[in-house]
C-alpha positions in Angstrom: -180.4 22.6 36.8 -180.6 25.7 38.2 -183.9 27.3 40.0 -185.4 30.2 41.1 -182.8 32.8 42.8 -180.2 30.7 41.6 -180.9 30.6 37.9 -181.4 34.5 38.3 -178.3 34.7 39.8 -176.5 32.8 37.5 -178.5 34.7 34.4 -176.8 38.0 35.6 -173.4 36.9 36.1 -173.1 35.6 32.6 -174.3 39.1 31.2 -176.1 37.2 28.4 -178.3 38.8 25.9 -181.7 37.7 26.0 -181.1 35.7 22.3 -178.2 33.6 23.9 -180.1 32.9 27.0 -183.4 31.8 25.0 -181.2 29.7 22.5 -179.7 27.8 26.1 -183.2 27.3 27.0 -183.6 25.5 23.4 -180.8 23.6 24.1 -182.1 22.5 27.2 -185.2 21.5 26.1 -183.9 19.3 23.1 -182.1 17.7 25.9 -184.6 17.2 28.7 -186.9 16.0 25.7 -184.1 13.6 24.6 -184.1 12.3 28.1 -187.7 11.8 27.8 -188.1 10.1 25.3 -185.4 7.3 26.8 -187.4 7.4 30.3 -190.9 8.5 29.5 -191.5 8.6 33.5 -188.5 10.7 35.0 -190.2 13.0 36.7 -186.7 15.4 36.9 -187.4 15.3 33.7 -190.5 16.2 33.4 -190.1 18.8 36.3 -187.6 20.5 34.3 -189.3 21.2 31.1 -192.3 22.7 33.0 -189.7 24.8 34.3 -188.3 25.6 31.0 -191.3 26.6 29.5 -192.7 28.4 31.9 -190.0 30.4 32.7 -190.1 34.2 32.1 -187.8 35.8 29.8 
């Protein structure tokens, strides 16, 4: 749930490769999309895959 400065922050402290951070963001997504499909209107949710997908790796 991270954002901006924070989810950069957070990406360099782990030290992640680019493979483990772009299977999280999978995870995520199967996740947020679960949540979506229970609550087809929760905008967090919906805020969250935009971010997911449009983040740049």
């Amino acid at each position: 749930m991270l954002s901006g400065a924070g989810r950069s922050a957070f990406r360099d402290t782990t030290g992640q490769d680019s493979g483990t951070w772009d299977r999280a963001r999978g995870w995520a997504l199967w996740k947020t999309l679960l949540t979506l499909a229970h609550d087809p209107v929760d905008q967090r949710a919906r805020a969250l895959i935009d971010d997911i997908l449009t983040e740049e790796t």
